[in-house]
N, C-alpha and C positions, 0 to 999 in steps of 0.2 A: 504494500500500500504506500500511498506518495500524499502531499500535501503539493497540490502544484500550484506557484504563484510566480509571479510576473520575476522575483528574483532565479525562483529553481530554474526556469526557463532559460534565463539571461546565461546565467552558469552552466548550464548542463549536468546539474546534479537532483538526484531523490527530494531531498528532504531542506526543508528552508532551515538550516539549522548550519552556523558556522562557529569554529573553533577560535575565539582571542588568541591571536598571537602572542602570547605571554612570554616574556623574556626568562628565561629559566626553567619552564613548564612546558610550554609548547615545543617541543622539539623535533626530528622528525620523525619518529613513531608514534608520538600523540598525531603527528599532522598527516600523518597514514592513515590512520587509522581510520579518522573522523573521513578522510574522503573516501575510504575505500567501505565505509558506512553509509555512505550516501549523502552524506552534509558536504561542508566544504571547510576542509581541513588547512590552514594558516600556521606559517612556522614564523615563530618568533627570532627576527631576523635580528640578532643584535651585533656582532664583528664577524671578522674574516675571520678568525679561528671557530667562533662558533659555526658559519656554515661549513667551512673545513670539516667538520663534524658532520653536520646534521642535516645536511644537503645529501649527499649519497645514502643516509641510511632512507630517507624522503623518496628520494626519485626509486631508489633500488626496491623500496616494498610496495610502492605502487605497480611499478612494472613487475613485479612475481604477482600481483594480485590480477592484472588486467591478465597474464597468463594463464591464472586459473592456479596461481599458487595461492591459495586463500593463506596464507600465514602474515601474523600483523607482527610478528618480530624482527629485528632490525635482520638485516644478513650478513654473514661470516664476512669480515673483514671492515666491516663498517661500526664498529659496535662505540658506544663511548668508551673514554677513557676509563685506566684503573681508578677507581675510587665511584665510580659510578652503579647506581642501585637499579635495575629492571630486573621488575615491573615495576620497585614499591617506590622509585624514586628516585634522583640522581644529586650529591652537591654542587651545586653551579659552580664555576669559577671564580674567586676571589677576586678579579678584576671585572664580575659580569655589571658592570654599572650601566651599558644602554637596555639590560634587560628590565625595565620594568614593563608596568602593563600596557599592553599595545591592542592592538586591534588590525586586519584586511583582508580580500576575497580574489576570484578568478573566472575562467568564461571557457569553455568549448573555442577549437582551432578551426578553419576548416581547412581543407588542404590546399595547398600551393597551388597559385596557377599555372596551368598544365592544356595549353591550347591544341588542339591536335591539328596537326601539321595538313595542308589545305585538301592532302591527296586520303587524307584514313576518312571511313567513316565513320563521325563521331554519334550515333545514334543510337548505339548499342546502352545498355541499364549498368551505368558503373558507377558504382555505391562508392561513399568514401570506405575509408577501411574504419574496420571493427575492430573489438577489444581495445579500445587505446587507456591507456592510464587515465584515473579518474583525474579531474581537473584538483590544483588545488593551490594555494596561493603565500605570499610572506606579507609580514606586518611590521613596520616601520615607526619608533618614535621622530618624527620630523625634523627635529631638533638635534638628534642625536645621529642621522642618516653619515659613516664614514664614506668618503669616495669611493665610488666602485662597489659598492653593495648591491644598492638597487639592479646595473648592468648584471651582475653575479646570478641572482636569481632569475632574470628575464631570460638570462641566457639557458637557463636550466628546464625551462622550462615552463614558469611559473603563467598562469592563466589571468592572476589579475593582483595587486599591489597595492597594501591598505596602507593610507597616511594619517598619522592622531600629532594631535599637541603642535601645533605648527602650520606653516604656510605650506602644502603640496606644487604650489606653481612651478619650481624649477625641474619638476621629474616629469608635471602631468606629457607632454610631447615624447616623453623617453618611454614610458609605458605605453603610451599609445600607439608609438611609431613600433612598437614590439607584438601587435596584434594582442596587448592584454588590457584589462580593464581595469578602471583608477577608483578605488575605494576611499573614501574620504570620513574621518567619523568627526562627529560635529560634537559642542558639548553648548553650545548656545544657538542663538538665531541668527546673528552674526557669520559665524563662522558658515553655517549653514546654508545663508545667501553667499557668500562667498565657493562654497563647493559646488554649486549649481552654475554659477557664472564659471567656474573652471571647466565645467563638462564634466564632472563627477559621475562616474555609471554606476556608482552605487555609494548612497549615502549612510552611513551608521548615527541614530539618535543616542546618546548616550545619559542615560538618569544619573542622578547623582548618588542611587541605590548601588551602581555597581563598585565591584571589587577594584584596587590597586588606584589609578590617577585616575580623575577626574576634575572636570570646574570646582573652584573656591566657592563659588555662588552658584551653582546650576538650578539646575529644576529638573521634579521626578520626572520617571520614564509615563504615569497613565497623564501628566499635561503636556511633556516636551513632545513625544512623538507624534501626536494627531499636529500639531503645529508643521513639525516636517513635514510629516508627509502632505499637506497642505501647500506647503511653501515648494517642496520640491517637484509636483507634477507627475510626470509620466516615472522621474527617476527612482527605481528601486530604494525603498529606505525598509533597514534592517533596525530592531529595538537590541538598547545595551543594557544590563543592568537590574539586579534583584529578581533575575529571570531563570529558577533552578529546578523545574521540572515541566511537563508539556501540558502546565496548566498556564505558567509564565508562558508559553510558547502561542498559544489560543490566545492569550491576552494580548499579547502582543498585534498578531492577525485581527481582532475584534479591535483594535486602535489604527489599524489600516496599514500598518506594517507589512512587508512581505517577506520576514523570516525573522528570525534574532542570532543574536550573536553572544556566549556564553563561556566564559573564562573560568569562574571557580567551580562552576558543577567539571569542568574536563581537567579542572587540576585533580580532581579525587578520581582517578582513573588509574590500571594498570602500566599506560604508556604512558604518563604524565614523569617528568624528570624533575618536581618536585621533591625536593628534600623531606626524608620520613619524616621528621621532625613536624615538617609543614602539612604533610597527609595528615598523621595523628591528630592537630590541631583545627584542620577542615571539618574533620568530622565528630570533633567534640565540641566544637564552636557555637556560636548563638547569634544572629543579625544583631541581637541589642548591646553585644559586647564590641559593637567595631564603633570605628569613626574616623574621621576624616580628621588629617593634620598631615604639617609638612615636616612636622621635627626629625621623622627617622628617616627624610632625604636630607635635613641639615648634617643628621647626625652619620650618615653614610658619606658623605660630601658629595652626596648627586647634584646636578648641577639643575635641578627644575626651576620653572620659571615659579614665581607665587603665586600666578595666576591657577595656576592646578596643585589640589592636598593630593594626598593619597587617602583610601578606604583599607582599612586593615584590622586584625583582630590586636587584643592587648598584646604589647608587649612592652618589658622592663624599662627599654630607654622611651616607649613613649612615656611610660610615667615618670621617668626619672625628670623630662625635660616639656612638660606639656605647658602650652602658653609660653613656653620659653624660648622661642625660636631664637631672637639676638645672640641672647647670651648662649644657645648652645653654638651657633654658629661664628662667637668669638673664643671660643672653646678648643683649644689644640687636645688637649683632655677629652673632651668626647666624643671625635671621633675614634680617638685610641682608647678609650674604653670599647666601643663598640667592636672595632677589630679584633681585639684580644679575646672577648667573649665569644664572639665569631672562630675563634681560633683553636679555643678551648673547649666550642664543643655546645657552651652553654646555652646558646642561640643559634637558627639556623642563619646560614650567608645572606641570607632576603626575609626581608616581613612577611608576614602572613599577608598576603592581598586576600581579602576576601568580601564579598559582598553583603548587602542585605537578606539575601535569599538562603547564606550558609548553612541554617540550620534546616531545611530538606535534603542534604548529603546525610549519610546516613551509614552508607557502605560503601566500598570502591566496586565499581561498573565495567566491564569492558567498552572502550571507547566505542567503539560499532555498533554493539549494541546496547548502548545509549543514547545513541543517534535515532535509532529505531523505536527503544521504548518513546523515547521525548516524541516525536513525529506521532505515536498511535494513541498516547493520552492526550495530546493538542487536539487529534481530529475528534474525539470521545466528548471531549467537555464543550467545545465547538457545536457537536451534535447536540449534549445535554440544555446549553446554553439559547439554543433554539436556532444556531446561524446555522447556514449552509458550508461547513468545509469544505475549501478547495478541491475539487481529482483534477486529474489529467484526465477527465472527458469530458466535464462539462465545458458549457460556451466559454464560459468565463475564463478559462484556463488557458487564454493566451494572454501572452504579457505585453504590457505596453512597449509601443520601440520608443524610447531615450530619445529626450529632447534634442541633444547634440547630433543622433543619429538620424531623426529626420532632415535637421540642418544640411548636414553634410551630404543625405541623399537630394534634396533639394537644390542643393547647389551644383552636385556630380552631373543630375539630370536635367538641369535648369527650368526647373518646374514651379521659380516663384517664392514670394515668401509663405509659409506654411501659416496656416490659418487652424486648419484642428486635422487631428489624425486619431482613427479608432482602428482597433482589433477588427479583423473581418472572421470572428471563429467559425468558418464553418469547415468540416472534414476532422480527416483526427490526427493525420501528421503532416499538416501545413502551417506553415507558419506565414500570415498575409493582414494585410494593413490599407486602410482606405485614407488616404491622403488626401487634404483640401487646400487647397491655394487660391491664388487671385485668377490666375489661368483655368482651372479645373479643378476636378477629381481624378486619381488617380491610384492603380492600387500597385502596390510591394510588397514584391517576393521576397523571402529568405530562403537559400536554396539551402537544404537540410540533405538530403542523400545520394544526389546525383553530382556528378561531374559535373567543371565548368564547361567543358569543351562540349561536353552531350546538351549542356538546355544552351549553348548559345547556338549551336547548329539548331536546334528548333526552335530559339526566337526568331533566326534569319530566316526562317520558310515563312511564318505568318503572314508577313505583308502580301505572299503571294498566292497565299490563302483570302486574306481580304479580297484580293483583285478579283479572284475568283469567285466569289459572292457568297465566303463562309463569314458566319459573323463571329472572330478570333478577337482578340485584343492585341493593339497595334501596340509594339515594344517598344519602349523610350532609347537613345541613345545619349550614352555622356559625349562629352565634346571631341573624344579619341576616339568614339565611334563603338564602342562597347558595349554591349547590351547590358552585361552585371558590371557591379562595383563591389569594393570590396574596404568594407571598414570592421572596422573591432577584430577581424577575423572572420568576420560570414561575408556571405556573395549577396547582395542586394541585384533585383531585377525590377522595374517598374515598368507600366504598361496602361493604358488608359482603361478608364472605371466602364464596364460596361451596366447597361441596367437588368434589371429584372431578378428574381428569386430562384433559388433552386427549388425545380421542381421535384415533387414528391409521384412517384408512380400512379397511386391510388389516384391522384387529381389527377389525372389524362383521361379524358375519354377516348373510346376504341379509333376515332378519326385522329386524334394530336399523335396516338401511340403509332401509328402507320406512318404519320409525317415523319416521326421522329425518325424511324427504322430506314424509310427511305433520305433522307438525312445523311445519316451516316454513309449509306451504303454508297451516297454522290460524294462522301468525304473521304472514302477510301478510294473511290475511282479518280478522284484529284490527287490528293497521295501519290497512287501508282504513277503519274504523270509529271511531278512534279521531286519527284523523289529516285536516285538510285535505283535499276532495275531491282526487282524481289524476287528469289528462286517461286517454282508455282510450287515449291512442295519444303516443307521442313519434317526432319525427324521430330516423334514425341514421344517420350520415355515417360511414362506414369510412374510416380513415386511406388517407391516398393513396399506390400505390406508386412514383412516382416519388418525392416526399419521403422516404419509409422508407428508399428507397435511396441518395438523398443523403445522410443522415443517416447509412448506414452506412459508405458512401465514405470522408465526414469522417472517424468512427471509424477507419476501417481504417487511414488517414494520421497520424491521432493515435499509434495502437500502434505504426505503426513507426518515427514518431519519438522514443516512448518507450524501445522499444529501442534505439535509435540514443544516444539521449541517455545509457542506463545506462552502455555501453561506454563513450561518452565522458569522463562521471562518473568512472568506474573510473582513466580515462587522467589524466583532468586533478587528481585528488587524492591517493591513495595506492596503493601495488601494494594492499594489502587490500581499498580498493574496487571495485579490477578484479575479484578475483573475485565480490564483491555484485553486481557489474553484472550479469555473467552470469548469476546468478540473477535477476535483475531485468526481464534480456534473456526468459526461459523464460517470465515471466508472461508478458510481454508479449504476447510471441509465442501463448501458449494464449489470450489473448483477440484477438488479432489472426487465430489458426487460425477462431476460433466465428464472429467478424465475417464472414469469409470464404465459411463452409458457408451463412450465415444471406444474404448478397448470391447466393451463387450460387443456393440455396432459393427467393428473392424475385424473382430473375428467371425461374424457371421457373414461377413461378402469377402473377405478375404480374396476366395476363390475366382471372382468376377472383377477384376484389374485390367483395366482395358487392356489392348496389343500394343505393344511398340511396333511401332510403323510412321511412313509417310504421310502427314497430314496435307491434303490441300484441299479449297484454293488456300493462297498465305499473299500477304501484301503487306504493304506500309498500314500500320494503327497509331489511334492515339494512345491506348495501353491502361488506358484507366475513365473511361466515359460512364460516368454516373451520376446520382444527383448534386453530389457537391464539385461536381467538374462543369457541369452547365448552370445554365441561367436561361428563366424563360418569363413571357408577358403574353397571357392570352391564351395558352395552349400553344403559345410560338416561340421555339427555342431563339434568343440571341445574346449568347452567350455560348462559346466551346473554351475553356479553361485549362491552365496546367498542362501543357504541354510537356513535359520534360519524361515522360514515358515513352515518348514517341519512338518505334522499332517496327519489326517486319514480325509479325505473327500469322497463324493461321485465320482468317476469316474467320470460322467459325467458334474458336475458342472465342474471340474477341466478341463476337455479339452474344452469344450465351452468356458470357459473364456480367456483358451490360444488362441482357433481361433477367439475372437470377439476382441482380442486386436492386434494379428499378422496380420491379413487379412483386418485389417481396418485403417491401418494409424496408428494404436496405438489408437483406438476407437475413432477416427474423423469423420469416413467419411463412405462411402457404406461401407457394408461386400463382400469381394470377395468370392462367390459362389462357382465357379470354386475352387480355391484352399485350401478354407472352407472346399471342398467336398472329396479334395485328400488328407487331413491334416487327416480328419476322418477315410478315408479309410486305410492309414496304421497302425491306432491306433487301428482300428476294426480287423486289422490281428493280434493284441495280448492281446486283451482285445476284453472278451466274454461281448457285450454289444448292447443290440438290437434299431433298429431303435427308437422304442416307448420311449427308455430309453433317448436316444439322442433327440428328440423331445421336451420329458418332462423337459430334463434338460436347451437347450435352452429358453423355455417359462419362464424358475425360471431366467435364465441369465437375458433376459428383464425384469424383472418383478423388478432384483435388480436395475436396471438401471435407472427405473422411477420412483425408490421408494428412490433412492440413495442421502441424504443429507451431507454427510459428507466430502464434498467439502466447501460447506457454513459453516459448523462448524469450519475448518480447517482457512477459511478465518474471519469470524465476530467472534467469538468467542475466538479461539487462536490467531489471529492478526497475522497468516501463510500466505502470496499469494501463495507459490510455487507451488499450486494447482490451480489456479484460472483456468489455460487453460485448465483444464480436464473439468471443471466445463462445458464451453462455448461451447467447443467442441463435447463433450458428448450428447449434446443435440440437437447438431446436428448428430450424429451418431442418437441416442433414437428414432428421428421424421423418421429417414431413417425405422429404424426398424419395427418401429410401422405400417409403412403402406404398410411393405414387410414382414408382418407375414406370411403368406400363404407360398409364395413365400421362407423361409427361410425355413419352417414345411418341404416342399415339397420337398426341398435337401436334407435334413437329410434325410429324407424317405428311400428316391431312394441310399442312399451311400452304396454297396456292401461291403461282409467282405473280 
């Protein structure tokens, strides 16, 4: 399960939940760990010798994790130094003074531009690659950035580069010009207009409840942040502070936040390099035992401005010296008391940073999953609470694009000053946006899994699809003549706004469904003419059913150890999680029931897998024609959408899949026969393609359908739900199918040309 908002989007992570870069704590197995959890894991970036350290153990456990080496422990050869405690904690270094509490985040890459050369075809379905290390990012005190730190981490890798306590302006072009994205945390309103005016992609509100540096004078996290997020717009704003379990996490989300960001609950963690000393005191701690003072930075000779205390729990030198800042800071004596004590043992190297929210620690957590319990009690009391929690399927589940990122498309495309820009959420892995200027409407792509060189060879066909008198959407050019651009690291494509609604199948009467069918059938004989010859026949290899079936085995095993594990969850952290478990246990179990129907289905037709053979006719398609690819007014399609699937398939596969997704709810529910039959019929008036052909290629339709796992990949594997309802649904269309074969055979037959 996911919590999807406008930040998890922006980053390309599960869960709105990100890791304080804590200078001393955060290192990089806490910052592994939290990403390869699903949040977004931040290393506290204090000297060259620290990331000397803590950078390879970062990069190295991400990368065994994106391989499938689920281990969150650092690996052989990267480990810290002797004197160093994992899991239960590490002593930082005696000169660790830029490590106090920090805070910043990261973004999804996409891949390099890679133009294919004038003579390949670039039409072909090429996915970026898969498995890549989870994104995850370093956090900087601004004040304290040594030269060449910042490039250190850009270079490594790093996705996005959070700035506290200070002016960010001399890095923002440096991170930017790195395809990562500039995190900014704010602790006033001031500051906060000022990270907006920088192009900020993601702002951090920070209460004066939270743990370690903070404003002198702030203001709590339930006033300061509804202000942000007010003030900032479209920009991502993340809550700081007093925020220690995924009830602070719902709080945050219900003040209009789009994740938080959480430093003393991930200090009490196995991978945390806090000093035992400092665990121990986490979790015996109280919010009404800390406070805010600058003495133990007088008395450390940290060099903070007065403008920021620290939040800490008691310790001796703050009492020794409370109210006393002058005189401790004319004091050569207290600093060298404090080192000697430090020395001997009697105190740890760092205060206790700790928050308001301390006292819900309770036990130490594995960083991953903590990530996870926090994400499934946020959606719980969210639910309780009466709101609507976030998924990755409903509408609302795309995020705004960034004030700056409209900008800069608007000026790439020369489309005017931007006037307002909304989400266009319709489909379930599109990312798209409706643009308004003084010139027009216009809508924006983010290309998400194909190639650049594949959609821009099928932007350059459109125009002469227009001519031809299909109604496409006419592609914008930047001034170098480009169809996509490319900021932050994604591909941006823009195209002018066409009108009208996706239609829903049910709404077509039997004359719009014949227009439609003949439609297509004059869009594919444009294709054939307008496109590279098409072999008239391709190979087709029906998925195997013993594989589908091991595939679903796996699956089945998965589920029930995901239930297995909620209960456990529930057991091993809080009574409260025990009952999220349970609900956690009920998904489980409903995708574990589907897996079930769908093994026992697959072994009853097993035996009935189509032939491998040569399928024809085959032509140029659009690859994906269904209701959220069109747009219609009247029963009159004007709109054909999303191109970027464009390739040479069989005919017949290609429209069967458009009528078994338009005629059925979007493949929920019965097939409509009747309109099935008048969708084929105008297709057959322009495409020479016989009953037997149509027949054959329905039986391959089903055949995908009960062989089809790549729902359960999407969900257990990539840690994706925005598919789960295909998943459940599907299966109930499948069962319809399966026992109205004849009955399906029998339409197609009978459908006149």
């Amino acid at each position: 399960m996911a919590l999807t908002t406008a930040f998890t989007e922006l980053l390309g992570v599960r869960h709105p939940i990100v890791l304080a870069p804590m200078g001393g704590s955060a290192g990089g197995a806490l910052a592994a760990a939290v990403s390869a959890g699903g949040g977004l894991g931040l290393l506290g970036a204090g000297d060259h010798a620290w990331l000397d350290r803590e950078l390879p153990i970062l990069t190295t456990a991400l990368h065994h994790n994106a391989a499938g080496l689920r281990d969150s422990r650092a690996p052989a050869g990267a480990q810290p130094p002797s004197g160093a405690h994992l899991p239960t904690g590490a002593q930082a270094p005696s000169d660790a003074r830029p490590f106090s509490d920090t805070r910043p985040f990261p973004e999804t890459r996409a891949p390099s531009d890679t133009r294919a050369p004038s003579d390949t075809r670039p039409f072909s379905d090429t996915r970026a690659p898969s498995g890549a290390p989870a994104p995850w990012g370093a956090g900087f005190l601004t004040w304290a950035i040594e030269p060449g730190l910042v490039e250190r981490v850009l270079e490594h890798g790093a996705r996005a580069v959070m700035f506290s306590f200070g002016d960010p302006a001399p890095w923002v072009r440096m991170v930017h010009a790195a395809d990562a994205l500039v995190i900014v945390q704010v602790t006033d309103l001031d500051e906060a207009r000022q990270a907006v005016e920088l192009g900020a992609d993601v702002i951090v509100a920070q209460g004066t409840e939270a743990g370690g540096h903070g404003a002198r004078r702030g203001r709590s996290v339930l006033s300061f942040v509804p202000l942000v997020v007010d003030l900032a717009g479209p920009t991502p704003v993340l809550a700081a502070g007093g925020i220690g379990d995924g009830r602070g996490l719902a709080a945050a989300l219900a003040l209009g936040a789009d994740g938080a960001l959480l430093g003393t609950r991930f200090q009490a963690t196995p991978e945390s390099l806090a000093h035992p000393m400092i665990i121990a005191a986490l979790l015996a701690g109280r919010g009404a035992d800390t406070e805010r003072s600058s003495v133990l930075d007088v008395v450390r000779g940290s060099a903070w401005s007065p403008k920021y205390t620290a939040r800490t729990l008691a310790h001796p030198h703050l009492d020794r010296w409370r109210d006393r800042e002058p005189e401790a800071a004319a004091s050569t004596q207290a600093q060298q008391d404090y080192r000697n004590d430090v020395e001997r043992g009697a105190i740890p190297p760092l205060p206790v940073w700790a928050g308001e929210a301390v006292d819900l620690i309770t036990e130490l957590v594995p960083a991953a999953c903590l990530v996870e319990s926090l994400s499934l009690e946020a959606e719980q009391y969210l639910s309780r609470a009466g709101a609507r929690p976030p998924r990755a399927s409903d509408a609302d589940r795309f995020p705004p694009l960034p004030g700056r990122v409209q900008a800069e498309i608007a000026e790439c495309f020369r489309l005017g000053r931007v006037a307002e820009c909304q989400a266009a959420p319709a489909g379930v892995m599109n990312l798209n946006w409706r643009l308004s200027t003084g010139n027009g409407r216009f809508a924006v792509k983010r290309l998400t899994d194909r190639s650049p060189a594949a959609f821009r060879a099928a932007q350059d066909l459109l125009p002469r699809l227009a001519e031809a008198g299909f109604p496409v959407p006419a592609p914008l050019r930047t001034a170098s003549g480009d169809t996509l651009q490319k900021i932050n690291g994604f591909w941006y494509a823009v195209s002018t706004w066409l009108p009208g609604t996706h239609p829903a199948g049910a709404d077509l009467d039997l004359g719009a469904c014949t227009a439609l069918g003949d439609l297509i059938g004059r869009l594919h004989l444009a294709l054939a003419d307008l496109c590279p010859p098409a072999p008239p026949s391709l190979p087709d290899v029906p998925p195997d059913a013993a594989q589908a079936r091991a595939e679903l085995a796996r699956y089945a095993q998965i589920a029930a150890d995901h239930a297995s594990r909620a209960l456990n969850l529930g057991a091993e952290t809080t009574s409260r999680a025990l009952k999220l478990g349970a609900e956690t246990t009920s998904r489980a179990l409903e995708f574990g029931a589907e897996i079930a129907r769908r093994r026992e289905l697959l072994n009853r037709v097993a035996d009935q897998r189509p032939p491998d053979q040569n399928v024809s006719p085959c032509g140029w398609t659009h690859g994906d024609l269904q209701p959220f690819n069109l747009l219609a007014e009247n029963g009159l399609v004007t709109g054909i959408l999303d191109w970027d699937r464009l390739d040479v398939r069989p005919y017949g596969l290609e429209v069967m899949r458009t009528a078994t997704i338009m005629f059925s709810d979007g493949g929920r529910t019965a097939l409509d026969l009747d309109r099935t039959a008048a969708f084929i019929h105008g297709y057959r008036a322009q495409i020479p393609i016989t009953s037997g052909q149509l027949v054959d290629a329905a039986e391959r339709r089903w055949w995908t359908l009960a062989t089809e796992t790549w729902q359960l990949q999407r969900h257990y594997d990539a840690g994706d739900t925005s598919c789960d309802h295909l998943f459940l649904t599907r299966g109930t269309f499948l069962r319809w199918w399966t026992s109205h074969r004849q009955q399906v055979q029998k339409t197609l037959s009978a459908v006149n040309h």
